[in-house]
Each structure stands twice: as structure tokens, then as C-alpha cells.
N, C-alpha and C positions, 0 to 999 in steps of 0.2 A: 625382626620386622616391626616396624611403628606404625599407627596408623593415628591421622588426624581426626577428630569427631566434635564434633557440632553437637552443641546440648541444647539450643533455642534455637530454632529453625528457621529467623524471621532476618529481616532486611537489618535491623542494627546490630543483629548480634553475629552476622555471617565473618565478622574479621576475628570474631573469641572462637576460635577451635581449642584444642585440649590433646596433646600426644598423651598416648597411651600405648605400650608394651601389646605386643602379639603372642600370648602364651602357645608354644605347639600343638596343645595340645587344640586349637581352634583354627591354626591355620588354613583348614580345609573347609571352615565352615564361614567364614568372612570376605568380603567382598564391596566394593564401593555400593553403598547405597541400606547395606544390611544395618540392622537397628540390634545396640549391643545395651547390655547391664554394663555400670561402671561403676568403682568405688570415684565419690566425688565428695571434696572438703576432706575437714578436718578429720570428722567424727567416718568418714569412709563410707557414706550412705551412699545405697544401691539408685544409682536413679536412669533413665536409658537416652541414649544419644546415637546419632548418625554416623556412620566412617564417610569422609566424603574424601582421605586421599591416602594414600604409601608411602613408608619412605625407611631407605636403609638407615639414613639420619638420623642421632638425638637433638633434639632442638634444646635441649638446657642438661643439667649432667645427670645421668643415667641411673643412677642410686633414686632417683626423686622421680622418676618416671614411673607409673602405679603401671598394673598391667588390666587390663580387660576381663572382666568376669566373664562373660558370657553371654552367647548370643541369643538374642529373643526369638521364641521358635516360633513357625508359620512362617507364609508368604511374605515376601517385602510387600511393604504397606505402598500407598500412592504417595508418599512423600521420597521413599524411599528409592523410588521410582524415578522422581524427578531430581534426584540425586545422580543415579547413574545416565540420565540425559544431559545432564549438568556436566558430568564427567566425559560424554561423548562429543559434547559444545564444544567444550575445551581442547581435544582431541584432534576432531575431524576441522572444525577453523581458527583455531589458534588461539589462545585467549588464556589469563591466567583463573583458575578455577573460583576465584573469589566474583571474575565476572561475567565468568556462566550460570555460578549460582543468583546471583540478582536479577539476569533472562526469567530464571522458570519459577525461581519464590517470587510474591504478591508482599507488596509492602504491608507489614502488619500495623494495623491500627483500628481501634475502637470505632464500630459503626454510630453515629447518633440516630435517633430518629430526625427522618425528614419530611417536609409535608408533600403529598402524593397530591395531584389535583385533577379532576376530572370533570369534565361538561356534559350534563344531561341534559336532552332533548326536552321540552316541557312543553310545548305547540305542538296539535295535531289536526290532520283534519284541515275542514277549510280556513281554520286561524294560520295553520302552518303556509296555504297556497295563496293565502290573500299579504303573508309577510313577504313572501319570496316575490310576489308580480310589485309589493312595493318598494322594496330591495331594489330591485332590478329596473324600475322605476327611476329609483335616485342613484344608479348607476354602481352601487357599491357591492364592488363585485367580492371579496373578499369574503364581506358576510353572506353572501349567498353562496361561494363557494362552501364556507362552513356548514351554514345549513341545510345543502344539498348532504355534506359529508354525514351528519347527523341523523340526515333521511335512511341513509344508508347505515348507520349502525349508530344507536341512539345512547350510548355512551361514549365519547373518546378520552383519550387519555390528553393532560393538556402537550407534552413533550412531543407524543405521535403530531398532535395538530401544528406544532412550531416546528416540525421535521419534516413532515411526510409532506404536510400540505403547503409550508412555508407561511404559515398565518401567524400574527402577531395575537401579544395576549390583550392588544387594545381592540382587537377585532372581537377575541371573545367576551372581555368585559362588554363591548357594544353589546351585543346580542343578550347578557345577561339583565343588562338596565334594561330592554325591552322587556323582559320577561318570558322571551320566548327560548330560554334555557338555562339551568344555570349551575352553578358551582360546587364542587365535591371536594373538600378537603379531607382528608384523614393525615393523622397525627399517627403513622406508624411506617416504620420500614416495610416497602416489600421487594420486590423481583424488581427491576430497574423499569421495564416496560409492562407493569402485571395486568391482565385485562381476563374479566371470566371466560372460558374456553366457548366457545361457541361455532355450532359446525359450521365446518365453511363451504361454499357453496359447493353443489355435486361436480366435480370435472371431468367428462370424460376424455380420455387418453385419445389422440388419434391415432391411427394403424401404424405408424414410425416410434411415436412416443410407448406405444404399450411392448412394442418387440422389444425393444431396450431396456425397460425394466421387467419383461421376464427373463431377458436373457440374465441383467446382474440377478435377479432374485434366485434363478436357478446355479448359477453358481454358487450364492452365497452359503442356500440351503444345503449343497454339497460340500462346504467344508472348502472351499477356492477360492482364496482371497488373494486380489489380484489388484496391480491399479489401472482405471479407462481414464480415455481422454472420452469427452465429450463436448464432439466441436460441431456448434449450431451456432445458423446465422445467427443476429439481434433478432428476437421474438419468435424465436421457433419452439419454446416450450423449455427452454434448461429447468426452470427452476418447480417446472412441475415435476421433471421427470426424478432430480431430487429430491420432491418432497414423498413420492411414490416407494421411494431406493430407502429414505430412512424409515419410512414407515415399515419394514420389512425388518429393518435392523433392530432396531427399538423392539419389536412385537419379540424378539427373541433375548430379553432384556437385557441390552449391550448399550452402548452409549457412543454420543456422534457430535464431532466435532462440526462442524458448519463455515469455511472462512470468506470473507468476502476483502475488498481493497480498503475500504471505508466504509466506514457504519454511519455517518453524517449519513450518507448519500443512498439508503439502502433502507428505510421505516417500513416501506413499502413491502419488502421479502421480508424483513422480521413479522410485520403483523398478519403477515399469511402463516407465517409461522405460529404464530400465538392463537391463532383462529383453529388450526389446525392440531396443535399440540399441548396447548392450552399450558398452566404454571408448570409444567414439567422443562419450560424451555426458558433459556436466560440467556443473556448478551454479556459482555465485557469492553470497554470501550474506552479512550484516550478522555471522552468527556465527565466520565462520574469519578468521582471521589476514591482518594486514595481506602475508607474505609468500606464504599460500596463494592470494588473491584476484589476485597479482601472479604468480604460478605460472599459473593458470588464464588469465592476460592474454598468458600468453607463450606456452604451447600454443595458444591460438586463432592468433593471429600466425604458427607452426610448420605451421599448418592441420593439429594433431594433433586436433582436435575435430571435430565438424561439428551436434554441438547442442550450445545452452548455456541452461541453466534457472535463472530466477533473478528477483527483483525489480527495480523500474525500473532500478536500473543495471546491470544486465545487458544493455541496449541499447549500450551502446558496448565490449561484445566487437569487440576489432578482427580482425573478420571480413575477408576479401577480397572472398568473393563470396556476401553475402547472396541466399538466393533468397524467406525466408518468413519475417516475424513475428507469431506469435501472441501474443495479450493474451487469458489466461484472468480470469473475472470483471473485464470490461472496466470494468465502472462503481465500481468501488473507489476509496475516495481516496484509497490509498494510491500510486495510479501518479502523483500532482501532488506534483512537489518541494515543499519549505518553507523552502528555502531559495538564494536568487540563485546563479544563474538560474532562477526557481521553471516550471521546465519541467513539460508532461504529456506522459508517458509515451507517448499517444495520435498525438499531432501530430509528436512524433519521430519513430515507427517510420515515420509514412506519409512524413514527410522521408526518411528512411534508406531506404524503399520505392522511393520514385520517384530517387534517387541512386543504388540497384541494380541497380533492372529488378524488382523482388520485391515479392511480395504480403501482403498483409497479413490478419488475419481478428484480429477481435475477437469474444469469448464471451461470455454473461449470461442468468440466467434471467432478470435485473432489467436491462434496458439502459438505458443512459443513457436520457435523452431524446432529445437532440441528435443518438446515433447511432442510435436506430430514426427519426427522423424524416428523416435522409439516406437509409437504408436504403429508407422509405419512397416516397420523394422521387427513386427509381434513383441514388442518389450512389452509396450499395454496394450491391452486390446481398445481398437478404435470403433464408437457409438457416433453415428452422424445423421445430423437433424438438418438438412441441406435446403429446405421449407419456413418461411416463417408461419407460425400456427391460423394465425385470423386469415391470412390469402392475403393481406395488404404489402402493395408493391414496395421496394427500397426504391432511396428518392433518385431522381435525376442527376448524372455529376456534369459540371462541364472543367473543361481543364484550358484555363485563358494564360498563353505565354507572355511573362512581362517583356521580356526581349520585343517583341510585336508589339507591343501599347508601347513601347517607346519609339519606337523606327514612326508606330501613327500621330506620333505627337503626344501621346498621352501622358503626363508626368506625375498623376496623382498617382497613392499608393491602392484608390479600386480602378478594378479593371472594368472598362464600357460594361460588358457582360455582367457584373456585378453592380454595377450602376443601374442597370436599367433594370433588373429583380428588385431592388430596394425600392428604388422609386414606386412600381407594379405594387409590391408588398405593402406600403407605407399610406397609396391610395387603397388598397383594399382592407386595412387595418389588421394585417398580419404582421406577424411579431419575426427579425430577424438575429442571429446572433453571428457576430463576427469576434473570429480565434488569430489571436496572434501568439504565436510564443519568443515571448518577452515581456521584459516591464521595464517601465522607467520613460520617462519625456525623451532622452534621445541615447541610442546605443553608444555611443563612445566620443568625445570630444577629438579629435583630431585638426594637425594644420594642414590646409591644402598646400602649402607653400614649400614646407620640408618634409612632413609626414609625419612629423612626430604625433607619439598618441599620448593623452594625460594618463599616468596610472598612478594606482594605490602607490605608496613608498613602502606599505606592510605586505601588501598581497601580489605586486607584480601582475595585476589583470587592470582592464581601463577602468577609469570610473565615469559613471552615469550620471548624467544632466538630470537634474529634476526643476520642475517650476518655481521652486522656491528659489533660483537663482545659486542652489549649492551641485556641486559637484561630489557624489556619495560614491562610496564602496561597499556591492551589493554582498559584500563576504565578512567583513570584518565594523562595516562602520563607519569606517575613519569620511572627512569629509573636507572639502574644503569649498572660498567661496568661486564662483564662473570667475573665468579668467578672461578679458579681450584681445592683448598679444599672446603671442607662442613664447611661452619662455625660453624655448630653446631658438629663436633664430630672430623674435621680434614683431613676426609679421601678422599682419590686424585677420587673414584670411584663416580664421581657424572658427571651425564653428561644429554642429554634429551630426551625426549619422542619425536619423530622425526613423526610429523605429519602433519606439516604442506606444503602451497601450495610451497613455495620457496623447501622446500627437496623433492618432488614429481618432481618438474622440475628438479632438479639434478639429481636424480634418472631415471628420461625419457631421462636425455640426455646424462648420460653413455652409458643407454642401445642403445639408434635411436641416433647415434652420427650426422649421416643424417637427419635427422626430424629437420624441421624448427617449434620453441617453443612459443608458449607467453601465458602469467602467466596473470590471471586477477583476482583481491580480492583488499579489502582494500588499502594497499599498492599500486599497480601498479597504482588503479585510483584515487589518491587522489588533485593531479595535475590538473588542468585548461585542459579540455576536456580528461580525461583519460580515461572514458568509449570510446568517440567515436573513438580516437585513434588506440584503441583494437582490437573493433568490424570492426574499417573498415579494419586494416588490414586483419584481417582473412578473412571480406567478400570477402576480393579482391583475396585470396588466397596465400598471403603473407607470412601464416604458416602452417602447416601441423597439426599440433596437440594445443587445447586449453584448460591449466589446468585454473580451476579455483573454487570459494566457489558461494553460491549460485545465484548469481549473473548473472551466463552465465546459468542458464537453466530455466530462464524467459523471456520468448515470444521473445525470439530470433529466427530466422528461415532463417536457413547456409544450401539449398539444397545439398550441397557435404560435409555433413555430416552423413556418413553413421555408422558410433560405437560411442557410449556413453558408458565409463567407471564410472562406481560411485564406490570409493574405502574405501568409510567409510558409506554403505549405513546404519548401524545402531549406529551410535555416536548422534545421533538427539533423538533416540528411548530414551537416558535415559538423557533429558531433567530436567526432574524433576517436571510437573506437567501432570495433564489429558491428556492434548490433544497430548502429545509425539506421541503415534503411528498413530493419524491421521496426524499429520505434516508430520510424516515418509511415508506414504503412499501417499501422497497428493506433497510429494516432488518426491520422484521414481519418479510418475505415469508421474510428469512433466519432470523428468530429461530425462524419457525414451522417451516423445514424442520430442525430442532436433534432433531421429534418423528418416533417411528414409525419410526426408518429402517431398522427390521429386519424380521421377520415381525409383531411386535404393532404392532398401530394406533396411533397416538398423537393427543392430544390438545393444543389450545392455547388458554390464553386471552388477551384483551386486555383489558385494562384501562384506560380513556379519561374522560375527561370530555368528550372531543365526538367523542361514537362515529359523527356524523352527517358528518363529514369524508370527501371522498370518495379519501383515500390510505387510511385507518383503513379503510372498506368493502372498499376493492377490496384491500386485504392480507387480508383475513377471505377473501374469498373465493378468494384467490390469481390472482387474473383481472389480469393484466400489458395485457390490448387495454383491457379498459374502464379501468385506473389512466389510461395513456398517452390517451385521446379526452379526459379531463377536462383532465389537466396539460397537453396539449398548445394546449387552446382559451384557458387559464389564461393560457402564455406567450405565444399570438395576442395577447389582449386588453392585454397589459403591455408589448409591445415588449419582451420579452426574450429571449436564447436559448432555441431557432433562430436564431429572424426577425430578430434584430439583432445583432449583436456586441457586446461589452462589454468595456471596459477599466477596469481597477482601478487608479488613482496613490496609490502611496501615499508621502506625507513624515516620516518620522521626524527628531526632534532632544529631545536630553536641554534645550533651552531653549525653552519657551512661547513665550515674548515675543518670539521670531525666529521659530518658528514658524507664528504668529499676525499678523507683518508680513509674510511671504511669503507666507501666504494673501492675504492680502489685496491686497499686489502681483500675485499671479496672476488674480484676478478682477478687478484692473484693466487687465490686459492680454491677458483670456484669448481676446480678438478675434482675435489674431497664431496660436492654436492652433485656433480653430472656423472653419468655414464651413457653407456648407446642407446638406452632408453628413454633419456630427459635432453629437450633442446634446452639448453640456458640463455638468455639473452645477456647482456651488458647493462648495467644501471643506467636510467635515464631520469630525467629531470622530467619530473608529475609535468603536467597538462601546465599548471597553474601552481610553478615550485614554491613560494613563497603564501602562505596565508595565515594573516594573524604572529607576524613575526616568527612562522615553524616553516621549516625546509623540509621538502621531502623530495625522495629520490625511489625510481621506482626499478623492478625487476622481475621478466616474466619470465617462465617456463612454461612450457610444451611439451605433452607427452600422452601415448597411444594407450598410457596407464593411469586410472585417477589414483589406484591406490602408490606408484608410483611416487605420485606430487605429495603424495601424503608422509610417506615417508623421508620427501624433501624437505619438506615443510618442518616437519620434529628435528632433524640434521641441521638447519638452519637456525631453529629456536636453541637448540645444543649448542652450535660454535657463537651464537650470540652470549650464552651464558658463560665461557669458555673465556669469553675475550670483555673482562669484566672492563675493561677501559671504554668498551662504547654503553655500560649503561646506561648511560640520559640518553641513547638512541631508542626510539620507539621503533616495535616492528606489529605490523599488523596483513591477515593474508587475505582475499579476494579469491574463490572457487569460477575461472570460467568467466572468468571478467576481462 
């Protein structure tokens, strides 16, 4: 036996491995992940290295192959650790081991010092009441939002203030030239969010929230680690009852993972955390530096941490001793990689769970399917917060059929009923935001005259109108200029499908020629800070009305916003796979909690063409039991997740024609992959076969066994490697997709 080893464990050295000889006399003590002595170089110095693979193979000739000294005694260390995760990546979704290892290693690179910046309060007293009545005075609400924030805790960090609060650092320079606070630089590295611990307010638990965390506490303390769903409306207390569940965990000196969707959107739950847990807690995140993200990988390792907050890769903190992972808004897509090893976020933690001894708890007011129907089902046990905490009501929904505003005449794209909120709102200087999902001045160019549609030449989807007069491809790029005849027949009657977020703001600002506008999607924020741009204006109330695609009705939370419009609430519904109406229901439910969330009531409407859908219903009424009995009976009758498993193959090649001969080879042999256990389907051509000049071609199976598909999945990676004439075919798998 040979085994592969890794002697620098960092991102540029993962392609240098080193075969090394298996002496027998260690076969019994080695293992993916275990840390061995090696002779290395010339002189045969002892130095220790990783096993991260197997193989009956010599990779160069066998006389010059050194053998393994010996294994280093104790426990696998936490790298060691995320070695044999590395090896389970590769395994359980397909992937070759060199790109499971880049998942769970941190790129290595030297930290600099950076400069940390923080705003002190320096007005008290009646200097501080007489700034804020003249603030408010000259209407600038922004610096009074700051120094109410100041009131309340008299250092902030400047990053919390450009995240949490959406304030600009020209807001906080203003306040500084006054004098009435001012500027904290330090010249050293610290914790990404570092702030001194300070307690945080006293909370008591209501009678639903404290059952909950004695029942996890009492389990935990028994040695029962298990994973809960917990599904609470919006505001019913989730994130207390987790901070409750880790404070139990932690006291028994274990260490906890924390995951949310996005961290942009989320200052708010970390700095209760920081209040609460003070430097013992730290984030990882897409926004800091490749040497901060490599910082924060080396404290967890120092066990200077013992929570780490953060998005899906924030699972492979190399912890030692996990005790607890949480998954806040479990049913997000954002916890599914996109890229090989296309992992979820889900299926790790409970891997990493049961590797620990440590429990897991997932949160939603929208839960998946899959996980209320385990929950359901005693897989997890089910915790329900069916209350919001304060007693303040969920907003009003109305559901206005476009079919009817057209039969009344109506041809714009709001409906009367959302006309007459806006206007209501716009006189009473309440703030609205209207959701479209799309982008771009108009969806698709087409002729009326023959039908033809303009598409990409690379990607085979249409391409989108934008104001500058070009015709773009939202996939690849390519673009060209607006066209007046139809090339294919001539005719002048071609023009576009006018859906997008740019003609919605035209359309808003004929009608509120008063209403102050701003457009947020793709486009507007693609720019060097364009989300926070956005949001801080509108927080500060800069604009009256905010259109935008999915994007603004994620964990944003604008108390003068009392109407949310969604004016395509069924364009999502005919996606093209399973889970359509639960995105569609799971999007509502969100877009509508966007209203109300202060003391004034808010209002919502929906906008459909088949308002008789019962995800469209049951978002109207916010009713999560009755969405779940419909979808649930939907995926009985389809053989689909739950009740079945599903695997996605998928083949990529930039050549058709080899493409389309290994389809075809695989359907003639695809008997070596099926039996009465696995439905196989037939290759079909992806959604969108062509992007980027790559073809792809896809192929599902079905079966009542995941470990089943798993062992399809290895059989298929085998006869790929077997049938070396299709190497430039890429293959990549999908779990349940």
C-alpha cells in the first residue's frame, strides 16, 4: 500500500503530495488524516506530514519510493481532522481530493497590521440634548440616528456603524468636526469585530422560550446529542433561545459553530453576540482579507475562540472539540455550495455532529420541507415558537389578480390596490419597497410578428435590453448593439418584454413624479460598496420608495417601512424544478415580513396571475402548517424529496459531438449503473445547454436509498475513468436537486 502526504498544509502547496511506502508493520495504525514521521530529502531528516490518500499504485518507480517511519502518537490533531472531512467531501459529492482540500484549508498568508477604528461619544448631558433637538432641527437624520446609536453604547466600532446601522464614514467624520465624538484608531490586529464584553441587557425567556431551552439543556447535560428543528414565526425569539442553548454548551468547555445566510446582513446578531460573549467570539466572512480569514483559522486551532459566526464555510473552523452547530434561516440557498464539491451546509454539520459527539439545531420561520418532514417524522425533534415575542401583529397581505386589472382596463404593471397604498404612504411620509425578481430594462427582445427571440450565440438564453441601447448576456457577457428589424423575417414590430427593475423605476416615477426612487439589483450594486450605499440611504430616509430583486427582502429591517409591493410574485413559481413553489412561498413569506416591523402596521400586496396557487395562498395568509400538508402531499404523489432521494449527473464539455456520443454510450450501458433499487432517467439537455461556449447534458436518478445513489455516483466516476476517450468531459453531482 502507498499512501499520499501533504508536508505544508496550506493552499499553494495542496498539489506537492509525496508517495510514501506503507510498512506492515503500521498498516493497522494509519489512516486518512493521521500525522506520520517521514524521512524527507536528501540527508533523510525526520520531519512529519499528513496521509490525505491510498493507493495500490507507484506513481514513479518503486526502488525510490522511501517508506513511512512512523506514526505520531495521540489523537488526530484538528487539521487532521479536516483532512478526513476533506476525504468525506470527496466521497459523499463527488469531487477530486485536491478540491475538497481547498473547501476546508484557509488560504495561508501573512496577517498585516490594519488600522481598527472606533467612535467615542464625547457630549453628555444637556450638550448631548441640545445637539440632537438641533440635528433634528436641520433634518439630518443620519447623524442623529448615529448619536441616538452612541446614547446607547458609547463606543462603536466604525464597521458595526457602516453595517448595522448603514451610516456613512462622512456621517461620522460630521459628528467628529463637531466635537461631539470622536475617532479611535489603533495600529494593531485584532478579532474582526473586537469590542470589550459588556453585559448585555437582562432577558427574560417567555414561558415557550424557557421550555425549549431546558428541554435542549436537559438533554445535552445527559450525554443526547441530537439535531432540533426550530420553527418560529419572524420575531418570536430564535435567536435568544440560541444564545440560551450555547451558553450551556460553552459552560461545559466545548465550542460552537453559529451559521447564518450572510453576514453583510446580520451586525445586529453578531453584536449581541459580542455583548454577550465578549472576545471569546469571532466571524469569518467573504469581506475580510485573505490574511484575516487565515488569522481567525489560527486562533480557533490556539482554542483562543470558542464561537465562530459566519457563513457556510465557517464550518470547517478547525475546532477540537465541537459541542453545537447552529444553522440560522436553515432553508436558505445560500448554505449549498456552487461550486465542486457542491456541498450543503446541512449534511456537513450533522457529519461534523456525529464526528464530535455535538448537536446540531437548525432555525426557520420557512423550513425546508425535507427538514419539517424529519422533524415531523421524530428524525429531529420539533421546538415551536408559533408567537411572535413583543405581541405585535404580522402585516396585512392582499392578493390583487393581474388577470382582473386587465379585463378593468388596467395596463400598468401596479395594481389599483397597490396604487392607492403608495399614494396613502407617500402622503403620510412612510417609506415603501417594491420586489421584483429580475433585472434588466426589459426581459427578453422578441418579434411580434414571427416570434423569434434574440439569444446569446454562446449561451442559447435571450438576451436583455438595457438603456444603454445594448443588448447583454446576463451569463457570459457577450453583448450586442438594440436591433430595429427582426433579423430573422424583417419585420419593424419587435420590441421587449418590459419586466425588468430599471422600467418598474420609470414606470414609478411617471406615476410619484414626487417620490424620491432608488433601484437596487445586480446593476446598481456591482460597484465598490453598492449595497451599502443603497441601504444607507434609504435607512437614513433619503428615498421614499425601494425597488429592487431579491436582494432587499433579506434580513433587512427599515422600521418606516410600512407597504411591501411584490409585483411578480409568481415568476419564481415556474422555475423549472421541485422546489419552485416552496421558493415561491418561502420568498413571500419573507418579502412580506420586510412590513410593519416597528409600532405602525404594515401592509402587503401580491401581485399573480394565478393567485389560486396554493404556495401564493398560504404566503398571503402566512400559514407555514397549511403551505407544508399541500407541498408535502405534492412530493407523496411525485416520488420526490422526502420519499425519494435524488441525484443530479451532471456532463459538461465545450464539444457537442462527444457529448452527445457519451450520452449515448451511457444509455447503452446504463444497465451496469441501475437495478430495482435506482430509477435512472435518460440524458437531457441542462435548462440552459450552452453557456460560455460549454455544453452540458444532465441525468437524474431516483431511489428510496441515498446510500444507494452514493454507490451510483462512485460506479459512474469508475466507468468515466475507465472510458479515458471522454476525459475533457466534466462530470459533477447534485444531492436532491
Amino acid at each position: 500500500m502507498y499512501a499520499d502526504i501533504i508536508v505544508d498544509i496550506s493552499h499553494e502547496q495542496l498539489d506537492k503530495t509525496f508517495q510514501y511506502a506503507v510498512p506492515d508493520r503500521l498498516l493497522q495504525e494509519v489512516d486518512i488524516g493521521v500525522m506520520v514521521y517521514i524521512p524527507f530529502g536528501r540527508g533523510n531528516k525526520l520531519i512529519t506530514g499528513y496521509i490525505i490518500e491510498f493507493s495500490d499504485a507507484p506513481k514513479i518507480a518503486v526502488e525510490k519510493i522511501k517508506e513511512i517511519d512512523s506514526v505520531v502518537s495521540g489523537k488526530i490533531q484538528a487539521v487532521g481532522k479536516m483532512i478526513q472531512l476533506a476525504a468525506w467531501l470527496k466521497k459523499h459529492y463527488g469531487s477530486t481530493m485536491n478540491q475538497a482540500l481547498k473547501t476546508v484549508i484557509p488560504v495561508k498568508e501573512t496577517v498585516r497590521h490594519k488600522e481598527k477604528k472606533y467612535l467615542q461619544l464625547l457630549a453628555a448631558g444637556q450638550e448631548l440634548e441640545e445637539a440632537l433637538a438641533y440635528l433634528k432641527k436641520r433634518n439630518a437624520t443620519a447623524q442623529v440616528r448615529l448619536l441616538e446609536a452612541l446614547q446607547e453604547e458609547t463606543v462603536l466600532d466604525c464597521e458595526m456603524i457602516r453595517n448595522k446601522l448603514n451610516i456613512t464614514m462622512q456621517t461620522v467624520h460630521a459628528l467628529t468636526d463637531k466635537k461631539l465624538a470622536k475617532l479611535i484608531i489603533e495600529q494593531e490586529y485584532r478579532n474582526p469585530i473586537a469590542q470589550d464584553k459588556r453585559e448585555a441587557k437582562q432577558i427574560v425567556l417567555n414561558q415557550r422560550q424557557q421550555q425549549i431551552v431546558d428541554s435542549f439543556t436537559k438533554d445535552y447535560l445527559a450525554g443526547i446529542r441530537r439535531t432540533y428543528l426550530l420553527h418560529g414565526v419572524t420575531g418570536s425569539g430564535k435567536t435568544i433561545c440560541y444564545m440560551e442553548m450555547i451558553e450551556q454548551v460553552v459552560a461545559q468547555g466545548r465550542q460552537v459553530i453559529f451559521l447564518i445566510p450572510e453576514i453583510a446582513l446580520t451586525y445586529q446578531t453578531v453584536s449581541r453576540f459580542y455583548h454577550r460573549f465578549g472576545n471569546r467570539v469571532s466571524i469569518l466572512h467573504s469581506r475580510m482579507s485573505k490574511g484575516e480569514r487565515y488569522d481567525q483559522f489560527l486562533r480557533a486551532m490556539r482554542g483562543e475562540i470558542d464561537i465562530m459566526i459566519g457563513p457556510r464555510s465557517a464550518l470547517f473552523t478547525p475546532f477540537s472539540n465541537i459541542g453545537l452547530i447552529v444553522i440560522d434561516e436553515e432553508h436558505e440557498n445560500a448554505y449549498k455550495s456552487e461550486q465542486s464539491p457542491r456541498y450543503h451546509a446541512k449534511e456537513v454539520a450533522q457529519y461534523l455532529a456525529k464526528d464530535n459527539q455535538a448537536s446540531v439545531i437548525l432555525g426557520s420561520a420557512t423550513p425546508s420541507v425535507e427538514d419539517y418532514y424529519r422533524a415531523r417524522n421524530g428524525e429531529y425533534d420539533l421546538y415551536e415558537l408559533p408567537d411572535r415575542a413583543m405581541g405585535n401583529a404580522l402585516p396585512t397581505v392582499y392578493t390583487e389578480d393581474l388577470r382582473e386589472e386587465l379585463k378593468q382596463g388596467n395596463r400598468s404593471i401596479l395594481s389599483r390596490k397597490l396604487q392607492e397604498l403608495m399614494t396613502d404612504r407617500l402622503a403620510k411620509k412612510e417609506q415603501i419597497m417594491l420586489f421584483l425578481n429580475k433585472r434588466g430594462y426589459a426581459g427578453f427582445i422578441s418579434c411580434r410578428s414571427c416570434g423569434a427571440v434574440m439569444k446569446c450565440p454562446h449561451c442559447d438564453i435571450s438576451l436583455t435590453a438595457h438603456r444603454n441601447g445594448k443588448l447583454i448576456c446576463h451569463y457570459c457577457g457577450y453583448e450586442r448593439p438594440q436591433m430595429k428589424l427582426c433579423p430573422k423575417c424583417g419585420s419593424r414590430y419587435i420590441s421587449g418584454f418590459r419586466a425588468g427593475t430599471q422600467q418598474v423605476e420609470e414606470i414609478v416615477h411617471k406615476m410619484y413624479p414626487q417620490a424620491r426612487i432608488l433601484r437596487m439589483d445586480m446593476d446598481t450594486t456591482s460597484g465598490k460598496d453598492g449595497h451599502e450605499k443603497i441601504l444607507s440611504a434609504f435607512a437614513n430616509h433619503e428615498a421614499d420608495i425601494l425597488i429592487g430583486t431579491q436582494m432587499i427582502v433579506k434580513g433587512h429591517d427599515f422600521p418606516s417601512v410600512t407597504l411591501v409591493g411584490i409585483l411578480a410574485a409568481d415568476m419564481s413559481l415556474y422555475a423549472g424544478d421541485y422546489t419552485a413553489p416552496e421558493r415561491t412561498f418561502q420568498l413571500l413569506t419573507q418579502a412580506a415580513g420586510r412590513a410593519g416591523r416597528a409600532q405602525r402596521p404594515g401592509e402587503v400586496v401580491i401581485q399573480t396571475y394565478t393567485p389560486e396557487h396554493y404556495s401564493i395562498q398560504t404566503a398571503a395568509r402566512q400559514n407555514y402548517q397549511e403551505f407544508y400538508e399541500e407541498e408535502i402531499a405534492y412530493r407523496a404523489l411525485m416520488d420526490y424529496p422526502p420519499y425519494k432521494a435524488m441525484l443530479k449527473i451532471q456532463f459538461s464539455s465545450k464539444k457537442p459531438d462527444k457529448l452527445e456520443e457519451m450520452a449515448e454510450r451511457f444509455v447503452q450501458e446504463e444497465q451496469q449503473f441501475q437495478n430495482e433499487q435506482i430509477q435512472l432517467f435518460a440524458p437531457i439537455n441542462a435548462g440552459v445547454y450552452k453557456i460560455n461556449d460549454i455544453y452540458t447534458k444532465i441525468v437524474y436518478a431516483k431511489s428510496e436509498s441515498a446510500e444507494k445513489l452514493e454507490i451510483l455516483k462512485s460506479r459512474i466516476e469508475e466507468w468515466m475513468q475507465q472510458h479515458r476517450y471522454y476525459a475533457n468531459i466534466m462530470l459533477q453531482f447534485d444531492i436532491d436537486e
